[in-house]
N, CA, C and O of each residue as an XYZ file, in Angstrom:
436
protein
N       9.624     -5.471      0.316
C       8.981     -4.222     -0.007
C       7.705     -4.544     -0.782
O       7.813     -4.671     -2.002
N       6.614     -4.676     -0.260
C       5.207     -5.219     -0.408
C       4.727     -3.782     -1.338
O       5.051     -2.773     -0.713
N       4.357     -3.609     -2.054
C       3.416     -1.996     -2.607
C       3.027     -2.488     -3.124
O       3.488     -3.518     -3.616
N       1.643     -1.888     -3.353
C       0.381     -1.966     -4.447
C      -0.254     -3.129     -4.318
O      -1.220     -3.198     -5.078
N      -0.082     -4.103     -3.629
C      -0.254     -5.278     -3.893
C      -1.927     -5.528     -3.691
O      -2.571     -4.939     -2.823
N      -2.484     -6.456     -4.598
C      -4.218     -6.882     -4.807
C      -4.395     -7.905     -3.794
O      -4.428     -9.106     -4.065
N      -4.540     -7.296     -2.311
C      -5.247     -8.983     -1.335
C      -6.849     -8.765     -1.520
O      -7.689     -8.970     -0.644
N      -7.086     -8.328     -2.782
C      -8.565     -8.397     -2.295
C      -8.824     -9.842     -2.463
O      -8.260    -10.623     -3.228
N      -9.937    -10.101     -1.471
C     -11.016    -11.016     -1.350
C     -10.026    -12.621     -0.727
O     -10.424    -13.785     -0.707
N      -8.619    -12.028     -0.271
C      -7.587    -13.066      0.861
C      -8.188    -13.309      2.307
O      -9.029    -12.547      2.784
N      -7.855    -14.071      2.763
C      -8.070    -14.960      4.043
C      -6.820    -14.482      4.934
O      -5.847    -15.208      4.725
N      -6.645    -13.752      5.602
C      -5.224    -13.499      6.444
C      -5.848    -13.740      7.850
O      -5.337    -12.995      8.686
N      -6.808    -14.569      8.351
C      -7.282    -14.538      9.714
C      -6.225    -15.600     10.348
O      -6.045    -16.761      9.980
N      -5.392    -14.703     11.688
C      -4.077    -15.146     12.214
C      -2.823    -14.967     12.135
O      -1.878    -15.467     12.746
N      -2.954    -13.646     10.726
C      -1.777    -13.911      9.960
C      -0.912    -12.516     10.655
O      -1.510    -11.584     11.191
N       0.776    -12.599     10.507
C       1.045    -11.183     11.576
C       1.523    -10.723     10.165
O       1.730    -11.391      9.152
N       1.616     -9.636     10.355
C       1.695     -8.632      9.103
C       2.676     -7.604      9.695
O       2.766     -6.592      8.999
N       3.432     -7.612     10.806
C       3.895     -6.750     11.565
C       4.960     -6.140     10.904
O       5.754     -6.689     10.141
N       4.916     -4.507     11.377
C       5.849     -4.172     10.457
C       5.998     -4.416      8.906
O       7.030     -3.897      8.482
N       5.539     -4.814      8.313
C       5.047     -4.821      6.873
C       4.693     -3.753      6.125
O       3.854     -2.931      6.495
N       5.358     -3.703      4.952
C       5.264     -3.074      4.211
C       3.935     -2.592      3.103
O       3.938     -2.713      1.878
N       3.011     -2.112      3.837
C       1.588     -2.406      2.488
C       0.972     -0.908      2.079
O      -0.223     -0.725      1.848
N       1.732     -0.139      2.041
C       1.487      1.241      1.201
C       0.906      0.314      0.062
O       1.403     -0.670     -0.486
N      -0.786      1.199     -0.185
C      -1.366      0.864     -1.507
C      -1.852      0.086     -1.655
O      -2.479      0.068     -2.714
N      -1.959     -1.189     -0.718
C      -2.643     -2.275     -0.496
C      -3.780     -2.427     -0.938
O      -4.449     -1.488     -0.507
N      -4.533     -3.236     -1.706
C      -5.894     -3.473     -1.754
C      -6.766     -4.573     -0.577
O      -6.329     -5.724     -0.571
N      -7.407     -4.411     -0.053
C      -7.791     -5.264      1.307
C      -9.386     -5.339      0.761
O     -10.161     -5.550      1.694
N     -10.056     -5.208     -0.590
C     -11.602     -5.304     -0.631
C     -12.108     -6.365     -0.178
O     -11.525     -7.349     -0.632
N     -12.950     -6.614      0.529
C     -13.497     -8.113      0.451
C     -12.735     -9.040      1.229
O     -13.233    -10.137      1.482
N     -11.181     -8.638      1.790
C     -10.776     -9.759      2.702
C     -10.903     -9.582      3.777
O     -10.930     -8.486      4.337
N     -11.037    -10.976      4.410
C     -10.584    -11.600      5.952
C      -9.633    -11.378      6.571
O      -8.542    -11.897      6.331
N      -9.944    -10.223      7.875
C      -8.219    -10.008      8.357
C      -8.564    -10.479      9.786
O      -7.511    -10.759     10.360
N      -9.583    -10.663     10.538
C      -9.776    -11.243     11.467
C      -8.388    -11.358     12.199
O      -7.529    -11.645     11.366
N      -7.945    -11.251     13.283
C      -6.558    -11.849     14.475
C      -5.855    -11.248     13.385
O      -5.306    -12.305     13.075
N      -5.358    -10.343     12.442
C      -4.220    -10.242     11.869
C      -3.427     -9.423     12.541
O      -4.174     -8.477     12.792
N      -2.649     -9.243     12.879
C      -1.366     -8.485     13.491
C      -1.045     -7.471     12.513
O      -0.492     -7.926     11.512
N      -1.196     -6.487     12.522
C      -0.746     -5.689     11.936
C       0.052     -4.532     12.595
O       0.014     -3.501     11.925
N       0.654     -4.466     13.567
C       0.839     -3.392     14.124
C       2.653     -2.910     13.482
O       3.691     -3.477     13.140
N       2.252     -1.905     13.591
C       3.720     -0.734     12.755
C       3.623     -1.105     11.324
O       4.620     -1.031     10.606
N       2.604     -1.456     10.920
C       2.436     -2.013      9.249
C       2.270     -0.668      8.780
O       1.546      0.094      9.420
N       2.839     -0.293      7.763
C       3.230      1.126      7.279
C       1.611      0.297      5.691
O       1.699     -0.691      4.962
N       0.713      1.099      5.806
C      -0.209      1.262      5.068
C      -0.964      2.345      4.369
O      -2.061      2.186      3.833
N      -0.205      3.595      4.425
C      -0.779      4.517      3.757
C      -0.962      4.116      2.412
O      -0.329      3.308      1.731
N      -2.252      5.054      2.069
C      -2.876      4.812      0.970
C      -3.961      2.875      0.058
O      -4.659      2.575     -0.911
N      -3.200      2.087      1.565
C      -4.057      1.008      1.515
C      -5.425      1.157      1.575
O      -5.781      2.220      2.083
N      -6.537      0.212      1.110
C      -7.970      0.715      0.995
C      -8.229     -1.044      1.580
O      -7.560     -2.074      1.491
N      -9.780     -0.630      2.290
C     -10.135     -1.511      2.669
C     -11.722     -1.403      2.892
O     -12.164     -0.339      3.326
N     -12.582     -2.451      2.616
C     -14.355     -2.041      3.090
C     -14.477     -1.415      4.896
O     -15.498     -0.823      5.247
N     -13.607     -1.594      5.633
C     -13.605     -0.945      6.500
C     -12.550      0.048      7.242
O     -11.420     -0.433      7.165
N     -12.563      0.549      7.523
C     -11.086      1.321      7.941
C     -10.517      0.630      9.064
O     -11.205      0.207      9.993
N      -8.795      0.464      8.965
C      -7.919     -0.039      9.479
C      -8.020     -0.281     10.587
O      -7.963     -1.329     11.231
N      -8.234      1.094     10.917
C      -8.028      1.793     12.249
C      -9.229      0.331     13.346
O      -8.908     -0.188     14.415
N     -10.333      0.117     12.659
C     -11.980     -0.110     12.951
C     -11.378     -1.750     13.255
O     -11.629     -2.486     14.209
N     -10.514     -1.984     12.078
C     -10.378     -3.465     12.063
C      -9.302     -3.837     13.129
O      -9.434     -4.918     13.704
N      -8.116     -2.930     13.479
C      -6.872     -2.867     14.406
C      -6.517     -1.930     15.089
O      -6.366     -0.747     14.784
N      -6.290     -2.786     16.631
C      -5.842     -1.802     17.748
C      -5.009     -0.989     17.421
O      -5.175      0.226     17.319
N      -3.884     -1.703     17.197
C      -2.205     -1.438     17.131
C      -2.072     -0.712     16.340
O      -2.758     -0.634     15.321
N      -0.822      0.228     16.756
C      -0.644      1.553     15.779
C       0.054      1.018     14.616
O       0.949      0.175     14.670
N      -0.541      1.716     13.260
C      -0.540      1.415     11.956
C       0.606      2.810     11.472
O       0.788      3.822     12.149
N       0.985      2.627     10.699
C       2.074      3.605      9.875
C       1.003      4.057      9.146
O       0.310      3.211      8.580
N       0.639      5.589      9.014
C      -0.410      5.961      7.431
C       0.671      7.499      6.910
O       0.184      8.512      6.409
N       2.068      7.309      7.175
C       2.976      8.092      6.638
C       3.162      7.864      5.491
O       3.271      6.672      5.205
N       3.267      8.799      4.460
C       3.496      8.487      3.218
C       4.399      7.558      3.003
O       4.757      6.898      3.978
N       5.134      7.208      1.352
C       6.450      5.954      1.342
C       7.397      7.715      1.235
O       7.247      8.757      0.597
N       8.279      7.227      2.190
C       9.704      8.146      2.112
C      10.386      8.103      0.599
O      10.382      7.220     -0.258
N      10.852      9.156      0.626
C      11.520      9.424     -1.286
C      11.984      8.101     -2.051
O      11.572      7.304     -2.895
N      13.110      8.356     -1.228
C      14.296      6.869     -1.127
C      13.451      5.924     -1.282
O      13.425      5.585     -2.465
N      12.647      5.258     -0.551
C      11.900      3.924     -0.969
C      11.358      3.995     -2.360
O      11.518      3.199     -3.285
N      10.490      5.432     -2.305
C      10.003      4.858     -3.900
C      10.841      5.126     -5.037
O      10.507      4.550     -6.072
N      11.799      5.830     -5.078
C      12.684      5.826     -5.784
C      13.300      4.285     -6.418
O      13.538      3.892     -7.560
N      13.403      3.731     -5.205
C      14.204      2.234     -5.372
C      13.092      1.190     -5.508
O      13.462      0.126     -6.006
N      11.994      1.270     -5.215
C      10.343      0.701     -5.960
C      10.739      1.174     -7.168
O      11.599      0.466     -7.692
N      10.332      2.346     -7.935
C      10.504      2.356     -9.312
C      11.912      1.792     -9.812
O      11.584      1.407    -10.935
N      13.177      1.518     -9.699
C      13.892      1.584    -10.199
C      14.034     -0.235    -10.411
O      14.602     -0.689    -11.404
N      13.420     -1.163     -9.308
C      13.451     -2.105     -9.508
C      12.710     -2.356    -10.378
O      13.273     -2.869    -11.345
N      11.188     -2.159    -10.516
C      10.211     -2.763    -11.537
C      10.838     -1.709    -13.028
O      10.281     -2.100    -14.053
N      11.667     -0.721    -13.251
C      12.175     -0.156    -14.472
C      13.293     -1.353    -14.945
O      13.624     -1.379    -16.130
N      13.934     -2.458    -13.880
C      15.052     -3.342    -14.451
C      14.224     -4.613    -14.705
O      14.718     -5.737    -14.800
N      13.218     -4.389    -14.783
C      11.992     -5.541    -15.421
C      12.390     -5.389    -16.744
O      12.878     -4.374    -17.241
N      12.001     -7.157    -17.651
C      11.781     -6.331    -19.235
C      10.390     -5.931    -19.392
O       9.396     -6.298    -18.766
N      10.566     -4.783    -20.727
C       9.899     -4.028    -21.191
C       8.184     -4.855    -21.777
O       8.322     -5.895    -22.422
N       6.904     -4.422    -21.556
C       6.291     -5.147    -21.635
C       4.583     -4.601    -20.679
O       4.516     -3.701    -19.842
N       3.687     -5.276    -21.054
C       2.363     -4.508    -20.156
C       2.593     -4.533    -18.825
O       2.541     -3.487    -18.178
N       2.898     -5.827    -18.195
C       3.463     -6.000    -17.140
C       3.834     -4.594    -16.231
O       3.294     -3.869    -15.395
N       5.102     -4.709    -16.959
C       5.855     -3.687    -16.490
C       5.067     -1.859    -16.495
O       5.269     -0.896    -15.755
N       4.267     -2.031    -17.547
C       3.632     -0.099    -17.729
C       2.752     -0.463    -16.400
O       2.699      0.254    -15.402
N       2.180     -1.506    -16.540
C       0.948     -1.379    -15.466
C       1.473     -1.375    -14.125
O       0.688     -1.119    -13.211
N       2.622     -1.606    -13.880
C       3.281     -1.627    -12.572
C       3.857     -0.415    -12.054
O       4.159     -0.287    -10.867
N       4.000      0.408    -12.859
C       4.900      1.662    -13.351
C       3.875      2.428    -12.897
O       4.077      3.206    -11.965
N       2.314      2.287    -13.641
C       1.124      3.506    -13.109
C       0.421      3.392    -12.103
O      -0.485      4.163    -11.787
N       0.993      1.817    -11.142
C       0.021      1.510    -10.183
C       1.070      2.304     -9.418
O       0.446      3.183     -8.822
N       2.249      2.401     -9.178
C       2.704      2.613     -8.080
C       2.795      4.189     -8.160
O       2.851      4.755     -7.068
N       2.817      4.940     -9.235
C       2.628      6.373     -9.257
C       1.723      7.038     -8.196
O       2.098      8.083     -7.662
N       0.415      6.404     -7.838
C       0.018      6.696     -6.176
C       0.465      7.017     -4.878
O       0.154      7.838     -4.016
N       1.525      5.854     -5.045
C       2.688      6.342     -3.893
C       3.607      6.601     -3.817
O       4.441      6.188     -3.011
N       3.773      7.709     -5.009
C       4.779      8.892     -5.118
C       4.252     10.118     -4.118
O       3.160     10.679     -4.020
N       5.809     10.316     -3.262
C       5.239     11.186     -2.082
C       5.573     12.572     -2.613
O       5.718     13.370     -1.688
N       5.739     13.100     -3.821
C       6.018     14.409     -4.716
C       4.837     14.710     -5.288
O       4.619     15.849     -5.703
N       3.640     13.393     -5.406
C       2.265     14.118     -5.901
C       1.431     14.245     -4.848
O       0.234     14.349     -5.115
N       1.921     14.269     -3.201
C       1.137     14.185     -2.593
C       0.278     15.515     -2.123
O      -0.881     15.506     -1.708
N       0.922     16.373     -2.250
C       0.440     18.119     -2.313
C      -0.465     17.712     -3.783
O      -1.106     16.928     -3.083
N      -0.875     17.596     -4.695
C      -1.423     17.463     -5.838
C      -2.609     16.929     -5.331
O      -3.688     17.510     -5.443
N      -2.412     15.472     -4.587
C      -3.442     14.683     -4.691
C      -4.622     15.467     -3.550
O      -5.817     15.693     -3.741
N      -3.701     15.783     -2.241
C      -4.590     16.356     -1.280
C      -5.633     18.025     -1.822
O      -6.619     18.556     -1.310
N      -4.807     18.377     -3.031
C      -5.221     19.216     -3.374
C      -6.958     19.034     -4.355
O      -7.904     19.821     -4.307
N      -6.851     17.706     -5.174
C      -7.698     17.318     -5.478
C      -8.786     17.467     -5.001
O      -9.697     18.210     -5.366
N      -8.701     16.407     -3.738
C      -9.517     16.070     -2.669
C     -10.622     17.066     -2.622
O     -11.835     16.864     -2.685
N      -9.842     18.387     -2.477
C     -10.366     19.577     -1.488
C     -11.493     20.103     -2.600
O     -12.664     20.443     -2.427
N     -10.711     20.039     -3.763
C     -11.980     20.551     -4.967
C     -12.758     19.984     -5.614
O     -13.512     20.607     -6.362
């Protein structure tokens, strides 16, 4: 269960990513060249170009289902206590699919 994770400025040229988990992903600045990504569930991943631009293959941009992030937070909450842990706690608050009416609401205003 890959979330939030920082590939900026990574080398993945060749690499299959299939089916992968990368809700939230950071992709600034990297090399995805030949990457396989197809059914890679990436909503809310960011990248200097859009996904779509960089890959054929159909991409997941469905939110993370309840259940997953539920069990995302609950693992990094059995972390010890510590910056670590807060900063992990507010990165993944993004892909809470309960603020997602909130966030789209943003957007609009």
């Amino acid at each position: 269960m890959a979330r939030n994770f920082r590939l900026a400025r990574v080398h993945l040229q060749g690499a299959s990513l299939v089916g992968a988990e990368l809700q939230g992903a950071n992709f600034q600045k990297s090399t995805l060249a030949d990457t396989n990504m197809c059914k890679a569930a990436v909503w809310r991943a960011s990248s200097d170009a859009p996904l779509y631009a960089v890959f054929e293959d159909v991409l997941d941009e469905r939110p993370l289902r309840a259940d997953k992030f539920v069990h995302a937070k609950t693992v990094i909450n059995e972390t010890p206590e510590g910056e670590e842990r807060t900063k992990a706690l507010q990165s993944i608050e993004e892909l809470d699919p309960a603020n997602l009416a909130t966030r789209q609401a943003r957007k609009l205003s």
